[in-house]
N, C-alpha and C positions, 0 to 999 in steps of 0.2 A: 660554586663553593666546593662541590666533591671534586673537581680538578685541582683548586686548590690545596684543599687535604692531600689527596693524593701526589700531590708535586713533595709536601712536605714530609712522606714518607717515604717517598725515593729518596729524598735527601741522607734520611737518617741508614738507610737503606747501606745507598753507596759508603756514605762517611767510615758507616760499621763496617764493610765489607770489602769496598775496593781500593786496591792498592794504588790507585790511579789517582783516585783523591787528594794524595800527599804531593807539595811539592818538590818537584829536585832542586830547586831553589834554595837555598840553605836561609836562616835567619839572621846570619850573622853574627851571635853570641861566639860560633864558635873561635871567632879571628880574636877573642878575648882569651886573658887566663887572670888568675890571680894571683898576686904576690903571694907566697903560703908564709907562715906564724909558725915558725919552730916554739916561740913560750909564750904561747896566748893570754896566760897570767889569768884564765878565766876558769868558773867551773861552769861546763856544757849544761845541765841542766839549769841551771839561772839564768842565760841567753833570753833578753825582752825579745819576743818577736810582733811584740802588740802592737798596733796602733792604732788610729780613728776614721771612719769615713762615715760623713752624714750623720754626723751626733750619735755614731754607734759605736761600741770598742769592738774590734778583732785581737781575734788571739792569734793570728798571723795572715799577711798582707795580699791574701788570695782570695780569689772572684773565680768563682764556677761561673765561669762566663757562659751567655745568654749562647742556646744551641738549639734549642726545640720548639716545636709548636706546629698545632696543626693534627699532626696525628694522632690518632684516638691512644697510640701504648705513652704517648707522650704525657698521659697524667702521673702513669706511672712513674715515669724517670722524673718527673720533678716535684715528684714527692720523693724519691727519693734521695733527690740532690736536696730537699730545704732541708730533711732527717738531719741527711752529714753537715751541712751549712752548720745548724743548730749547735749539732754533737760537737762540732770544732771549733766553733765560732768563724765561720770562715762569712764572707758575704757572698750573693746570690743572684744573679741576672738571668732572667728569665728568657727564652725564647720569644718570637715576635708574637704579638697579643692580638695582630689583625684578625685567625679564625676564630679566635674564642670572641670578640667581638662583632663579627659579622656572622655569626652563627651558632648554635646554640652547645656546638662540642668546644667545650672549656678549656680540653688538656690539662684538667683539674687546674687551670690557674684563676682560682676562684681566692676567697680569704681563707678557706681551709686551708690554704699553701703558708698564709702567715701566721695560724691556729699552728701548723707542725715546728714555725721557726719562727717565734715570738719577739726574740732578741736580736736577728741578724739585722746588716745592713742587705734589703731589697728591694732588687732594681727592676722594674717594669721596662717593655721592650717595644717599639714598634719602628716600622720603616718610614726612611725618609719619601718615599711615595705616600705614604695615607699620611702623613703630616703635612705634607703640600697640597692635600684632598680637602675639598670645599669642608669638609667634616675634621681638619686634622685637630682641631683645639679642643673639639669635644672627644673625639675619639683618646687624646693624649691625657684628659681628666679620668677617665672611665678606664684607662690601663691602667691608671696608678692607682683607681680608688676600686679597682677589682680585687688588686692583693694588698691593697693598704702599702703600697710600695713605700719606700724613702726616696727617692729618685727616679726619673727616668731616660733608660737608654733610646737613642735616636740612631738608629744603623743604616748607613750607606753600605751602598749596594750595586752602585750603577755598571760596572765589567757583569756581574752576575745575571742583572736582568738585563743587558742587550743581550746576552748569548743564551736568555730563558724563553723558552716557548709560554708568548704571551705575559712573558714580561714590559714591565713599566718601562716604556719609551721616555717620556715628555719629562724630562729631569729640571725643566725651567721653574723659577721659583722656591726652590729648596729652600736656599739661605733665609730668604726672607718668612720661608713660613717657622722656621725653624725659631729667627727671631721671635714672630709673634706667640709660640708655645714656650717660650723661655720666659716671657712677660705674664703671660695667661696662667700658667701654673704655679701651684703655690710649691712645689719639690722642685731639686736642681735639675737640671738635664746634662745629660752627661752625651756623646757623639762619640759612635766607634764606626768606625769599617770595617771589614767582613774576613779582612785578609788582604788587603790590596796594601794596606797603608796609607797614613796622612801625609801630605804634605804640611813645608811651612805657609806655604802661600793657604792651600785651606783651609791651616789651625788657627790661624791669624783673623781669618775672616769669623769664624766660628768663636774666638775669642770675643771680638768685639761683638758680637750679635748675644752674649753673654752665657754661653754655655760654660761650666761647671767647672766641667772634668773632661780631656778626652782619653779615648782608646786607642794606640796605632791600630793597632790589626793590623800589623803586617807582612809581607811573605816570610814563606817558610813552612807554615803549616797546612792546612788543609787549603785547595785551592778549589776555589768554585765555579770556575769557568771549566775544571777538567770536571767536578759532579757535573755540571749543564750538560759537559761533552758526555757523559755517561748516558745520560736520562736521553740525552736526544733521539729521536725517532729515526731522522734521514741523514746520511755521509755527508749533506752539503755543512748541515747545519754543528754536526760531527768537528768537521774538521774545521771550521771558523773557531769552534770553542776549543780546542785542544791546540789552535797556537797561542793560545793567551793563560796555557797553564802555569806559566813559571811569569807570569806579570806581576810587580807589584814592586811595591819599595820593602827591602827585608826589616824586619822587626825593629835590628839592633838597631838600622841606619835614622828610621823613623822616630826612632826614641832619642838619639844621639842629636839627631836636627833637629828635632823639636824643646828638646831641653836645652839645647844652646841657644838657640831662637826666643823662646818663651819660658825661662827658667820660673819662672811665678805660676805657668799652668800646671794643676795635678793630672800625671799623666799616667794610664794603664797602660802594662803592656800585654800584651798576648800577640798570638801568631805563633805558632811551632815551640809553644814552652816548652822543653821537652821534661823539664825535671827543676829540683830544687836548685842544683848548680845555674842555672841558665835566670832562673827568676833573682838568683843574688845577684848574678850580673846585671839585669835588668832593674834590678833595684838601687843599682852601684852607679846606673848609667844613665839613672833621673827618674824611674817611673815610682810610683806611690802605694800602687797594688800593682798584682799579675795573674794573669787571667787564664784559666786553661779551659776549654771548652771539648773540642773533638779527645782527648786523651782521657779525657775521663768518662766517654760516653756510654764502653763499652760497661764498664761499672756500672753505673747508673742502672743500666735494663736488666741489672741480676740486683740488688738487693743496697739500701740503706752501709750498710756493712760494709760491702765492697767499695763506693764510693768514699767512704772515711776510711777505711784501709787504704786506698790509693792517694788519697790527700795526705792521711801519715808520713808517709812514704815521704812528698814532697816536704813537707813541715821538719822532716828529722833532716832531711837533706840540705834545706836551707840552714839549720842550724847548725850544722858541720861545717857548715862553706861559712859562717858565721866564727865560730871556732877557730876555725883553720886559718883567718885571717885577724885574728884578734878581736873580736867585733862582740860587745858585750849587748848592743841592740841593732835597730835597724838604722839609727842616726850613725853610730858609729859605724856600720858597711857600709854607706854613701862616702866615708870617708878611707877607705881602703883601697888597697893600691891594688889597679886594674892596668893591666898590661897587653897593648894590642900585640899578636906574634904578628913577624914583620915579613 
């Protein structure tokens, strides 16, 4: 267990610190632009950015997506993130809930997490390895009834743990355990990936097995086979993980195939958000929330404040790219004109 801890603070470690983490990969958003609104015919503060996930209202379509856990400053940072969740109305996913489950360091993700943030939409977190664990239906009950979640997140992971020291090999049976925790729980469950990106072929499958909601997660943003390359101990194991740093299907792509594919699924996006521009585009290009995780990390380990200062940020941004296109909510940006450059 204290390997485990400590795996998940090198994580947090690198994300905050090395530049290697990022990928060169791009996400795609940027092959996009938007038509701009010379007479928007709107005034910018009355812009709806509201809308619903999981019988909660949001006051705009962002998820501090799920980044932490494990290590002991990590109670900190997410109390920090449910503070700003709260203060914004934004909803909340947590990092993965295996340590504080199989041991007695919380990472404050206790119900005190939902005492700070009463009203959000919160999403509980664990891997598709302990879901597929003889224990994954009880373990998936007791993630959600730790923070009184709304939901819960089911994160794939598999480029990360083969190239993890002592990571989870035996990937057989996912689908079906995944089924059986979609049945067994009484919250929705929602499927993201890490960064790599969904396919349609295993949104499809995920669809029918009755999952919720999914997440691309896909490249662009933080890559996790280059952290593995970081943490690694020996040059062999080095450089197996540092050619799979720019792997993945980009954000835009996975969100564009997926919404064409399965236009009925509600889809997050994340992977390399970089800012409120990129999430209208995502939002213009089918997803329903957007999720920023590593970008807001560094916030988070200084202060409640800084994390809702950084979300502002995003929130005013969107609402400009809202503006700018005539867009007096978020039904009407899905309807705006988005133009691939050629």
């Amino acid at each position: 267990m204290k390997d485990l801890a400590k795996r998940k603070n090198d994580h947090l470690d690198i994300v905050l610190n090395s530049p290697h983490s990022a990928m060169k990969r791009t996400t795609g958003f940027e092959q996009w632009r938007f038509e701009h609104c010379a007479m928007p015919e709107l005034h910018l503060d009355e812009i709806d950015l509201g809308c619903r996930l999981f019988g909660k209202t949001l006051r705009a379509p962002l998820l501090i997506s799920s980044m932490t856990g494990g290590a002991s400053r990590a109670a900190m940072i997410n109390r920090h993130l449910a503070q700003a969740a709260q203060q914004l109305g934004l909803a909340m996913g947590v990092g993965s809930q295996r340590v504080a489950l199989e041991s007695r360091e919380n990472s404050g993700l206790t119900r005190e997490l939902r005492q700070l943030a009463p009203d959000i939409a919160l999403l509980s977190n664990l891997g598709a390895a302990q879901i597929a664990g003889p224990d994954g239906v009880d373990y998936a009950r007791r993630a959600v009834e730790m923070i009184e979640a709304d939901a819960l997140i089911i994160h794939l992971n598999p480029l990360q743990e083969a190239l993890q020291s002592g990571g989870d090999r035996d990937w057989r049976g996912v689908l079906a355990a995944i089924e059986k925790t979609v049945a067994a729980l009484p919250v929705p469950v929602v499927v993201k990936e890490v960064g790599a990106g969904l396919s349609v072929n295993v949104a499809r499958q995920l669809r029918d097995a009755g999952v919720a909601m999914l997440d691309v997660a896909g490249a662009g943003g933080t890559s996790w086979a280059a952290v593995e390359g970081e943490r690694a101990a020996q040059a062999h194991h080095r450089a197996v993980a540092m050619a799979f740093a720019n792997w993945g299907i980009p954000t835009a792509q996975a969100l564009t195939d997926l919404q064409q594919a399965m236009p009925e699924m509600p889809l997050i996006a994340s992977g390399g958000i970089a800012n409120g521009i990129d999430a209208a585009k995502a939002l213009r290009l089918g997803a329903s929330l957007v999720g920023q995780a590593a970008a807001v990390l560094g916030s988070a380990t200084v202060s409640c404040e800084t994390v809702a200062a950084h979300f502002q940020v995003v929130i005013d941004q969107l609402r400009v790219a809202c503006f700018c296109t005539g867009s007096a909510n978020l039904e009407a940006l899905r309807q705006a004109t988005l133009v691939r450059e050629a």
